[in-house]
Structures are given as C-alpha cells and as structure tokens.
C-alpha positions as CSV (number, residue, x, y, z in Angstrom):
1,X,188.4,81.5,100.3
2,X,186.3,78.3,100.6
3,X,183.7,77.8,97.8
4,X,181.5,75.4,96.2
5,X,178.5,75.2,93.6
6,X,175.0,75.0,95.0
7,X,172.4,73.6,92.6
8,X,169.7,76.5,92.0
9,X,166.7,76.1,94.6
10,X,163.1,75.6,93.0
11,X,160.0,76.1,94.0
12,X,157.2,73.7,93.4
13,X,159.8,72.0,90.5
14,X,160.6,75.3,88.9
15,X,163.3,77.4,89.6
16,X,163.6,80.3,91.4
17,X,163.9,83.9,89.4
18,X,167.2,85.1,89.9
19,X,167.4,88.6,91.1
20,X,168.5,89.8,87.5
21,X,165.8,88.1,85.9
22,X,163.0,89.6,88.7
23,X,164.2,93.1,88.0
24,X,163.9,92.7,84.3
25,X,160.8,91.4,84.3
26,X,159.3,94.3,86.7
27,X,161.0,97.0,84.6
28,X,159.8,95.9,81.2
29,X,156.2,96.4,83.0
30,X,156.8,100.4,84.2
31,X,155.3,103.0,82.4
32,X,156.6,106.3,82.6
33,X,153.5,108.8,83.9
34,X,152.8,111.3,81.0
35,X,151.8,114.2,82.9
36,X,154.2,117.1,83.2
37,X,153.9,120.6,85.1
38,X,156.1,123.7,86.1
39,X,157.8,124.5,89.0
40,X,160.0,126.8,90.3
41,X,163.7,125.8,89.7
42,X,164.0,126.1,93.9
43,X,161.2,123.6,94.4
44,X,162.7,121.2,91.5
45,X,164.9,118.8,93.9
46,X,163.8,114.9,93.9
47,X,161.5,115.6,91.0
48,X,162.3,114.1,87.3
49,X,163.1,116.2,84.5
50,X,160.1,115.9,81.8
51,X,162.3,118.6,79.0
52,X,166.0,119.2,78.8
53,X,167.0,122.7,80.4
54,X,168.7,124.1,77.3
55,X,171.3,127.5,78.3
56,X,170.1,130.8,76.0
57,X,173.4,132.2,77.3
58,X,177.0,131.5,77.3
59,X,178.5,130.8,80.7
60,X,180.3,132.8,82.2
61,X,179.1,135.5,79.6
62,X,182.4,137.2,79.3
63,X,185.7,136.5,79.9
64,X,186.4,137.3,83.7
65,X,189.1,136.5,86.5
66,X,189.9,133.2,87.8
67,X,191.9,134.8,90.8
68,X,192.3,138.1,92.4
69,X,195.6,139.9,91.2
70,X,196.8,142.4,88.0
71,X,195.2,142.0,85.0
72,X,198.3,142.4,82.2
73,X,199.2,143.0,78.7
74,X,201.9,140.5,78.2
75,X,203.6,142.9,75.6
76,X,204.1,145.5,78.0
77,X,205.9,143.5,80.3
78,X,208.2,142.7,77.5
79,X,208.6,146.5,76.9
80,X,208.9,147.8,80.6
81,X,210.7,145.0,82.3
82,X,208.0,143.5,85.5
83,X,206.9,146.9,87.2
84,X,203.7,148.4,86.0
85,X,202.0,151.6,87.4
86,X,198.5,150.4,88.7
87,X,195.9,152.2,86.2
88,X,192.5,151.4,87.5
89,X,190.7,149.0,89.7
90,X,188.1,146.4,88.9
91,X,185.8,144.4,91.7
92,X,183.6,141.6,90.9
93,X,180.5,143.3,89.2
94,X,182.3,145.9,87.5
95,X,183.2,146.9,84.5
96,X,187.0,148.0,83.7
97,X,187.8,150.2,81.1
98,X,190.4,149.2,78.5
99,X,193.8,148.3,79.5
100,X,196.3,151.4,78.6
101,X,199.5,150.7,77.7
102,X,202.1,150.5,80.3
103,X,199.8,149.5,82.8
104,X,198.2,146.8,85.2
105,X,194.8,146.7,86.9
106,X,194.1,145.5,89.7
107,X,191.0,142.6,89.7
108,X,189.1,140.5,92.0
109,X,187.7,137.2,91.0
110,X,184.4,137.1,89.1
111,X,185.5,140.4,87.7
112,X,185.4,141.2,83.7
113,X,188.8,140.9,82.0
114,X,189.4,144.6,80.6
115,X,189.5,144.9,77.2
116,X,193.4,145.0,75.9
117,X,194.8,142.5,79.3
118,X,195.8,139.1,78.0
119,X,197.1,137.8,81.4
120,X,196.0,137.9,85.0
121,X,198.7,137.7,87.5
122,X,198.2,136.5,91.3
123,X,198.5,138.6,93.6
124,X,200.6,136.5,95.9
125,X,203.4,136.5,92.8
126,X,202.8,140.3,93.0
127,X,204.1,143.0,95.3
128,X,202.1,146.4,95.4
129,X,204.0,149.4,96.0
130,X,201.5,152.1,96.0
131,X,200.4,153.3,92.5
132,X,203.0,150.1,91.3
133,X,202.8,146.5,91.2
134,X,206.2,144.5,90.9
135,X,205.3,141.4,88.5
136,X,206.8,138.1,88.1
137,X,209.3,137.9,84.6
138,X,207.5,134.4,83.6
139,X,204.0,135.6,83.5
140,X,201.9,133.4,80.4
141,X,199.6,134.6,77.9
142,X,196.3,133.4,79.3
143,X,197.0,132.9,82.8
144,X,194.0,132.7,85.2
145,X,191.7,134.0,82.8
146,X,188.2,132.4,82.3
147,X,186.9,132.5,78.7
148,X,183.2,133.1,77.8
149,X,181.0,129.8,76.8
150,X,183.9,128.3,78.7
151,X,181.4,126.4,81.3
152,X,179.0,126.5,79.1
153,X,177.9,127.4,75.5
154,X,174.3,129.5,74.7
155,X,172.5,126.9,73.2
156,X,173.7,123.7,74.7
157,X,171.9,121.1,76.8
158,X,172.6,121.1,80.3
159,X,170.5,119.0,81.7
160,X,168.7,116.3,79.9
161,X,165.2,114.8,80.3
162,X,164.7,112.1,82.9
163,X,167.5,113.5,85.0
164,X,166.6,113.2,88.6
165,X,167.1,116.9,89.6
166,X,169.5,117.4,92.9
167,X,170.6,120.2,94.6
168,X,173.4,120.4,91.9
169,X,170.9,120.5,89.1
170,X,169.1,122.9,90.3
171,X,171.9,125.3,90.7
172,X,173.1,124.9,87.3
173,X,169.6,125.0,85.6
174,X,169.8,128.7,87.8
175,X,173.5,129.3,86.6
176,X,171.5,129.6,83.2
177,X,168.8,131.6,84.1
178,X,165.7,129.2,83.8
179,X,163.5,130.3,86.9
180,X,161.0,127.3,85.7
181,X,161.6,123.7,85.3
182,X,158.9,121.5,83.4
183,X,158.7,118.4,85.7
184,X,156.7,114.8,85.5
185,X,154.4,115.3,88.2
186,X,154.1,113.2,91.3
187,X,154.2,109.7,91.3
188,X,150.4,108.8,92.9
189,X,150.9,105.6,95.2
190,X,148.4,104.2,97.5
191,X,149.9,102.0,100.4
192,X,148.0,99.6,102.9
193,X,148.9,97.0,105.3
194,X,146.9,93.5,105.4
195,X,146.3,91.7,109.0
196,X,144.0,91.7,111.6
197,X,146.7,91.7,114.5
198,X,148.2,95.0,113.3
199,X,147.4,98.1,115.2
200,X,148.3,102.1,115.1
201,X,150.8,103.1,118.0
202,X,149.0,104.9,120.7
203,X,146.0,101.7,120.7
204,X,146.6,99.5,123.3
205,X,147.9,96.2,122.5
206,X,145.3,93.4,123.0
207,X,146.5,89.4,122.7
208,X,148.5,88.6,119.6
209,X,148.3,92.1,118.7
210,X,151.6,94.1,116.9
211,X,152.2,98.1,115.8
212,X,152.2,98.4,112.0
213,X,155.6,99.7,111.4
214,X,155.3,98.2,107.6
215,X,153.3,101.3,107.4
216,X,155.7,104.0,108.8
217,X,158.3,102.4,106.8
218,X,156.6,102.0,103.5
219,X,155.4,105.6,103.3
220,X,158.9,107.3,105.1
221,X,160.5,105.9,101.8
222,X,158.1,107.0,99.1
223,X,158.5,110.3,100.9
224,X,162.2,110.0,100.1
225,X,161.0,109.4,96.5
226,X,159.1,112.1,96.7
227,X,155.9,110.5,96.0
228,X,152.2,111.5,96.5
229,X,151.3,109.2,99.3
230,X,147.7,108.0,99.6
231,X,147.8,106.0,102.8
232,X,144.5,103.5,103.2
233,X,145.9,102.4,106.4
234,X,144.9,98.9,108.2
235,X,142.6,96.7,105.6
236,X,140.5,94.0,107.3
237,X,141.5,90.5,106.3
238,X,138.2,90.4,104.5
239,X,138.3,89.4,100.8
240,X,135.1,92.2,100.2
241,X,137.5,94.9,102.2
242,X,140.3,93.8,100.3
243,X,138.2,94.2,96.7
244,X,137.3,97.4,98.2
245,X,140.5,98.7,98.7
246,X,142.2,97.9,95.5
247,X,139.4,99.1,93.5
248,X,139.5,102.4,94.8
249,X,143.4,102.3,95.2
250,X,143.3,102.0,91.1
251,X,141.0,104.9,90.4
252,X,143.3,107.4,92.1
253,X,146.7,106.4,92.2
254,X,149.0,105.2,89.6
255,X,150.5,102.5,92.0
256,X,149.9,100.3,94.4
257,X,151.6,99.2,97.4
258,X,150.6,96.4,99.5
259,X,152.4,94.7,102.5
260,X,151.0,91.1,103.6
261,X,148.3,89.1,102.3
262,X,150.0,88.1,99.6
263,X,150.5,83.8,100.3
264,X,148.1,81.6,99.4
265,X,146.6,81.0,103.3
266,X,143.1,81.2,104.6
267,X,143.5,84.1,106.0
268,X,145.7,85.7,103.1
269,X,142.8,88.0,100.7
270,X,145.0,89.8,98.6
271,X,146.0,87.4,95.8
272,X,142.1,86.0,95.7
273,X,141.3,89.9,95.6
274,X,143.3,91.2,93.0
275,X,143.4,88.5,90.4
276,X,139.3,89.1,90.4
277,X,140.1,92.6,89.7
278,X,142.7,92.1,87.3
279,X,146.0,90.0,87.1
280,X,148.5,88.8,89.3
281,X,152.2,87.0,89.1
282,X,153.9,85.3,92.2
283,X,157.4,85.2,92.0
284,X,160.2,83.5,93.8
285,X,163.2,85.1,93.9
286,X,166.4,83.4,94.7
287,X,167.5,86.1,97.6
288,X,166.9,86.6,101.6
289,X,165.5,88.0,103.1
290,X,162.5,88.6,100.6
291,X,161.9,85.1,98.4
292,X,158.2,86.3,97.3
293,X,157.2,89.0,95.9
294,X,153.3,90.5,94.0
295,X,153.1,92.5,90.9
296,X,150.2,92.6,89.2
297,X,147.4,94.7,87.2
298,X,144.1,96.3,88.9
299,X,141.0,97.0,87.1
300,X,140.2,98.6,83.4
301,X,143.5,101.3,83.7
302,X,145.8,98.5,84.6
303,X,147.0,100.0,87.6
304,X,150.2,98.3,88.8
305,X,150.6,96.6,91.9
306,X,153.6,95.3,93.6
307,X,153.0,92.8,97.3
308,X,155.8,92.6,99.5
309,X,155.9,90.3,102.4
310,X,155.0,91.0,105.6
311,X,157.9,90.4,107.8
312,X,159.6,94.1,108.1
313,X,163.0,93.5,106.9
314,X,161.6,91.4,103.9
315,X,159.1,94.3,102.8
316,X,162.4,96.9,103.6
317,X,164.9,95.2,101.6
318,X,162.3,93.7,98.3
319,X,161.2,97.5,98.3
320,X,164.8,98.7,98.2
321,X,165.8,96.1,95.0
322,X,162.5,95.6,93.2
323,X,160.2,98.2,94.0
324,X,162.3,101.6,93.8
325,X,163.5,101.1,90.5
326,X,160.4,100.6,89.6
327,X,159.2,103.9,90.9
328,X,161.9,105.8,89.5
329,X,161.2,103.7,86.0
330,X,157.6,105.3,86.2
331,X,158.9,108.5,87.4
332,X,160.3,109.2,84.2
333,X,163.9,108.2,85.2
334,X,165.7,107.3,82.3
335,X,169.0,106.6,83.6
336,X,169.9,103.8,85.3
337,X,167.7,102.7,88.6
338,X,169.2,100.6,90.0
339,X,171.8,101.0,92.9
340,X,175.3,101.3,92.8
341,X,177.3,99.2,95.4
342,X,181.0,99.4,96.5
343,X,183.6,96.8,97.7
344,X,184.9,96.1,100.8
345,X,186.3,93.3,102.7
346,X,184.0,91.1,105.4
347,X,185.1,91.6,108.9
348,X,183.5,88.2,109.4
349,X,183.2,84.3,108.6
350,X,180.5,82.7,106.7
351,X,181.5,78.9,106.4
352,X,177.9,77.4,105.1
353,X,177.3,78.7,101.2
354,X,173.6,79.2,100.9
355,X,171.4,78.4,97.5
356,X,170.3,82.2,97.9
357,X,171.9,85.5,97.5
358,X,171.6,87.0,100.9
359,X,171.4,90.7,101.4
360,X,172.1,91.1,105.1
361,X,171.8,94.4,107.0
362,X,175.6,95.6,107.1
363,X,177.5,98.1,108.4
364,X,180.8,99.5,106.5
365,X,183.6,101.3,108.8
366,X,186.6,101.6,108.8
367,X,189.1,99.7,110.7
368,X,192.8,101.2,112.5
369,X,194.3,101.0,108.8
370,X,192.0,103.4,107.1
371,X,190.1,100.2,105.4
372,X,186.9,99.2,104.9
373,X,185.4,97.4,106.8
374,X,182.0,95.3,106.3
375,X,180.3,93.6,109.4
376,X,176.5,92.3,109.8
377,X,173.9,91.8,112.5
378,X,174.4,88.9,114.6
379,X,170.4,87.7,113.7
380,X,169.6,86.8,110.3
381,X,166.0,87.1,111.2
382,X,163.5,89.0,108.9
383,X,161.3,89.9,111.5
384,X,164.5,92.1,113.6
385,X,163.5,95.1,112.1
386,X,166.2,97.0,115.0
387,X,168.8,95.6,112.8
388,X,167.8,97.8,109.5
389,X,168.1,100.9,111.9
390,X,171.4,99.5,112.9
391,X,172.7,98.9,109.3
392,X,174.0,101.3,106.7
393,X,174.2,99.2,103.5
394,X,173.0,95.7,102.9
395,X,176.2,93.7,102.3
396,X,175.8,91.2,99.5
397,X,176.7,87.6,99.9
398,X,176.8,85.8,97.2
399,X,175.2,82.2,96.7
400,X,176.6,79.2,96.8
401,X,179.8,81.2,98.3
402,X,181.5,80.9,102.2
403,X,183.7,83.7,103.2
404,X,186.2,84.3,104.9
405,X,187.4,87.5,106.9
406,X,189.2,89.8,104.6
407,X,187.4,88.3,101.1
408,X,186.2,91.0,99.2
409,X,182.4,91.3,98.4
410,X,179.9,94.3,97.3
411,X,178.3,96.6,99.8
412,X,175.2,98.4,98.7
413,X,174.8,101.9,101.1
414,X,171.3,102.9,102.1
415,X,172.1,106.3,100.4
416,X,172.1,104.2,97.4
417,X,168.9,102.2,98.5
418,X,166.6,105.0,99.8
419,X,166.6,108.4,98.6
C-alpha cells in the first residue's frame, strides 16, 4: 500500500484539532444532569441508569433442571445397576417430593431438583419403559443440574449506574424482581435551523429556496437518544431573532443544538448572537466532511451549545463523532461513548492521501468469499445527503494515507453512530 506523510493542515497559522483532541476537549465540558426519577422496569430501555439494580434474591432461587430427563441418586445406580422404577413426576413450577431410594423422577426444565437426587439424566440417554427408566452406566454427580445463586447471588450488583439500559437490562433487572428502575431523566435539547432559504415540506418552493431536512435529521437522532426534543424550527437570519432564540433555548433545555449560522459571514448571526449571551469556541477539526464545529455557553446557567455546519452530511456525520458522546456524557453515561468500529478491507482505490481524516459514507458487504467488504459513494460531496441513506457505516480513511483495494481500514456502523 502506497503512503506518504502530509504536514498537518492549519488554519489561520494554527493547526487544526485533531479529532482526538476535539472530542476531549467537548467531553471535559459535559455535565451529567442531576435529576433522577422512577420508571417502570418495561419503560426503562434507552434511558441511563441513575442507581445500581442490586438482586435481594439468589438466581435461580433453588437448585432446578438444566434439561428435561430423570432426576437420580448417583448411589442407587451403583446399588441397582442403570434401571430405576419412575417414582414421581416433576413439571416446571412444581415442587417434587424427596427422592426415595431406588428411584428416578421424571423432570422438565425449570423444575426444582428434589431433595435426595444428585444427578439429572437426559432423556434422550434414557429409555422409558412404563413405570421404569433404563439409565446410562456413566451418569456424573452433578450433571445438568443448575445450582442456586448460580446466575446470580442475593445481594450482588447487576447492573451498575450509568449503564445505558437495553432490552437485555431490562430483563435481567426483571429476572430479580425490581418492577422500578431509578433513571436520570430526559436529556432537554432544543434544536433550530439558521437560513432564510430554508422552508418546511408541503410550502412551495420559491427562488433559491431549499426543504430543511437538517431539521428532520437532527431531531430523528435525538429521538434515537431518547431525548426531550424542543424543536424552535426555522430562526430568521436576524441577529435579534437569533438572541431571541438562544435565550429562551437556555431557560428550558439543558442543550442546545444549532445547524448553520455558525461562520463568520454577513449573513451568519449565530456566533455574533451567542458570544453576547455567553461564550463561544470555533474549532477546526482535521476531518471531512465536518472541519468546523460551535460549542459554547448561553446565558447565567451556562447552558451548552454545540453549531454544526449546515451542509447535511457535515451536520450528520459532526453530530455522530462530536455531539452524541456528548449527549450520552450528560446523560449520565459513564462508560465509554464513543463508537466502536470494525475492520474490513476497501473494495476500492484511493491514490491521493489527503491532510484530513475523511469519514466517507460506506457501505460494508460481503463479497462471494464470505469477506467484508467496504465500498463508498462515488460523490464526496457534503451536500449529497442521498448518500447517508445509502451508507451503513462511515468508513475511515486515514490522513496522509492512499489505499489500495484489499488494505485494511476501520469501518464505523451506523448502529454504532445512531442509536
């Protein structure tokens, strides 16, 4: 594979933020919210854990079958040879009596081990005969029997605080009985889009008018975060509306979103607007699409805000990288945030290095030989917003780096990126 060094790209003299560096900075800024309520274990799913779910029982709570078959005293097979009479029957939510010598019974998985039986034995090793079951000669003490506390022990932690809760969580949390889970509440984040040309779908389009998808797309992934969404729609590129919007944005919600505005044009209010109202840092970041990005501080609560740019694909992928960690930081995430990748080989060349690392809208499959398989959308445009819809991963090309088909590089999958 064909590589060379690129000297790092600067802006204005100074060098761009590495990705790494970005992140860091916007995480040490995140605040976890304080507030926490109950919910219903069943209505737990997407939101963060705000105190461990501790078990007050042991799991399973007795010792029980792992298999239907006989449920044995090992001594008696040693005593009668390998055919027992069948002395009683247990199904799953019953209760056996104990084991009388000489015997077997016959149990179903789930079902308490009865007291005296040391052994279960399969019931495809087995072959019933009436009121007799023929055994196997090599059964072993222990055999397909599930001991109490086993899973888990009464008193243990089973899930800590800051998980995440999925579907998983929240059927263990019920494996243990707790019908409640104390949760940080919902993440408050106010969203609006910047630009006189933009207009709702369903409006006609008048001259050097577009549809505000940056909308649609900005609040169908909060949704996924399970955010409170507080959408102020369309602001007039107004530095007054602009003032307006932000100041109010900051008294109810505990974020704030903004898409456009954010340069340093005539026409661009936002910067202007909320370093009056608080604080603001510009940063470059050495990655395309999505070089600049906003974050900042609004009014006497500090409320954070993040400015993406404008272009769709730019606001989609600097949302993915910089500001979802950040709303899972605030969240109450403790874990890690940011997402995992995988790696795969290109199905493509790229012969010019660039000074940036590039996170271009991939697709991974998989080609006749069971490997994967990463390609990317013929335009490199951040405005081709059909191509995000196309993709399902962003596949990372590093800087200063050419490839050739069948290098190795990291693939990042959406599932990774937006949920």
């Amino acid at each position: 594979m064909a590589s060379r060094k690129t000297s790092p790209e600067t802006s204005r003299g100074q060098p761009l933020l590495s990705m790494e560096e970005a992140l860091a900075l916007l995480l040490a800024q995140a605040r976890p919210i304080s507030d926490i309520e109950r919910v219903p274990t069943m209505s737990g799913r997407g939101r963060v854990l705000a105190e461990p779910v501790v078990s007050t029982i042991d799991v399973p709570g007795w010792d029980n079958s792992a298999m239907d078959g006989y449920a044995v005293r090992i001594a008696d097979l040693e005593k009668s040879g390998s055919r027992l009479r069948i002395g009683q029957r247990i199904p799953a939510g019953a209760v056996g009596q104990p084991l009388e010598s000489g015997t077997a019974a016959r149990i179903f998985t789930g079902a308490p081990v009865p007291e005296g039986a040391d052994s279960v034995v399969i019931q495809e090793l087995c072959a019933a005969d009436g009121d007799w079951v023929q055994l196997p000669v090599d059964t072993k003490e222990g055999a397909n029997i599930r001991r109490a506390g086993e899973d888990i022990a009464a008193g243990s932690e089973v899930i800590a605080t800051g998980t995440r809760l999925k579907a998983q969580h929240l059927g263990l949390a019920a494996s243990v009985g707790a019908a409640e889970l104390a949760v940080r509440r919902r993440l408050r984040v106010s969203v609006f889009s910047s630009g006189d040309e933009l207009v709702m779908p369903g409006a006609r389009l008048g001259p050097g008018q577009i549809y505000n998808s940056n909308r649609f797309t900005l609040c169908g992934l909060l949704d996924e975060l399970g955010c409170a969404v507080l959408d102020l729609g369309i602001v007039a590129d107004t530095l007054d509306a602009t003032m307006e919007a932000l100041a109010g944005a900051a008294e109810r919600s505990d974020l704030i979103l903004a898409s456009g505005g954010v340069s340093v044009g005539e026409e661009d209010h936002v910067k202007p607007a909320v370093e009056r109202l608080g604080s603001l840092d510009l940063w470059k970041i050495a990655i395309r699409p999505g070089k600049p990005l906003a974050f900042g501080h609004i009014g006497p609560a500090r409320t954070p805000f993040i400015g993406s740019p404008g272009n769709p694909v730019s606001l989609f992928v600097t949302f993915c990288l910089f500001a979802r960690p950040f709303i899972l930081r605030m969240q109450g995430v403790s874990g890690p945030v940011q997402p995992s990748s995988l790696r795969a080989k290109v199905g493509f060349d790229w012969p010019r290095p660039g000074k940036r690392r590039e996170f271009q809208r991939g697709r991974l499959e998989y080609d006749e030989h069971g490997e994967p398989r990463v390609s990317v959308y013929p335009s490199r445009s951040s405005a081709v917003l059909s191509s995000v819809a196309w993709a399902n991963g962003l596949a990372v090309i590093p800087e200063g780096r050419s490839l050739e088909r069948g290098d190795p590089i990291d693939f990042i999958p959406f599932s990774e990126l937006t949920g």
